[in-house]
N, C-alpha and C positions, 0 to 999 in steps of 0.2 A: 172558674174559681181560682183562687189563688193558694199557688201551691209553694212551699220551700221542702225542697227534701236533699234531706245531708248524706253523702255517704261516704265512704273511705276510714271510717273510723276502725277498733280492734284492738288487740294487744300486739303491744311490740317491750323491746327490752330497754332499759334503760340504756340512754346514749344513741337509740335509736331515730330515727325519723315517722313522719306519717306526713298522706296528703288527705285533708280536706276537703270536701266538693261540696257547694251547696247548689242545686236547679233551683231556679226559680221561675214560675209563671202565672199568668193570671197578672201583671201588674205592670204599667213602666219603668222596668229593671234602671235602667239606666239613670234615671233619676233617682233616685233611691240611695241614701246611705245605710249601707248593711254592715252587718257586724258579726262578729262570732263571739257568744257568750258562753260561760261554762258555769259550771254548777259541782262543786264536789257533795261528798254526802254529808250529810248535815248545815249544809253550808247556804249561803243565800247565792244567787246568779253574780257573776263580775264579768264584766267589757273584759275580754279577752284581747278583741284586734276591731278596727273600725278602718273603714275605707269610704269616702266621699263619693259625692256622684261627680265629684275635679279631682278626686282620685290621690286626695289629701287623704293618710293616714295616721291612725293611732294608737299605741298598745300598753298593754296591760305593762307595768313596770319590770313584772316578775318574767315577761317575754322577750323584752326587747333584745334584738342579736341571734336571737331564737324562733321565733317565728315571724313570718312573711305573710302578709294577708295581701291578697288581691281579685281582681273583679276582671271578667270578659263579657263585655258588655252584647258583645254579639253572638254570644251562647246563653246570654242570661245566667254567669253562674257565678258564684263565689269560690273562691279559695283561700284555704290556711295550710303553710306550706311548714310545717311543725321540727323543727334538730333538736340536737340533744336534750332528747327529752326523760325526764326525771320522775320518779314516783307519784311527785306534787302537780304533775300535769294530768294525775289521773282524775275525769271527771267526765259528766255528759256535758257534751259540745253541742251548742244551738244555733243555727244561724237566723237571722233577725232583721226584719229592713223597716225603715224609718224614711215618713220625707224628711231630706234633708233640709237642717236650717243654717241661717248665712251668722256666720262667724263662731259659732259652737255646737256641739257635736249632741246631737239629741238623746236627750235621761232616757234609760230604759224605759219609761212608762210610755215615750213617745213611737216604740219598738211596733207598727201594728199588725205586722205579719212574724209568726213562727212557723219554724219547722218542730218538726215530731222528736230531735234531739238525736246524739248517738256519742256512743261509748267510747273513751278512749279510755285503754288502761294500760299502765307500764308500769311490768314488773322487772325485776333487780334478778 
């Protein structure tokens, strides 16, 4: 069956760092663009960080400089490799894979595996 499970999440202080991990199996990882989505409360899901199966990356605007999204394709896992990070990053973190399509980065709806989500919170 296919599985994505996150972990590395927690509290940390503002200005701080966190790493990311997402397993994945059950699927051909490698081909797969996966992503990391967040969700604050009240708020709808946003593309966070997106990485291709060419290893083409993209992020959220409010990231960029700030977080590192990357893939090992021979562990089947993902990473978000998260700095200076701010109150505003406080949200559940989803990792997300999609076949990848050729020349633009697949809508969330086309996201067909989740994981079960996890917490990031940074407090001041």
């Amino acid at each position: 069956q296919v599985q994505l499970v996150e972990s590395g999440g927690g509290s940390v202080q503002a200005g701080g760092s966190l790493r990311l991990s997402c397993a994945a199996s059950g699927f051909t990882f490698a081909t797969y663009c996966i992503a990391w989505f967040r969700q604050r409360s009240g708020q709808g899901r946003e593309a966070v960080a997106r990485i291709s199966s060419d290893f083409n990356t993209d992020y959220l605007n409010a990231v960029i400089g700030r977080f590192t999204i990357s893939r090992d394709n021979a562990k089947n896992t993902l990473y978000l490799d998260m700095n200076s990070l701010s109150s505003e990053d406080t949200a559940m973190y989803y990792c997300a894979a999609a076949w990848c399509s050729y020349g633009y980065w697949p809508p969330q709806e086309k996201y067909n595996y989740w994981g079960q989500g996890i917490q990031v919170t940074v407090s001041s």
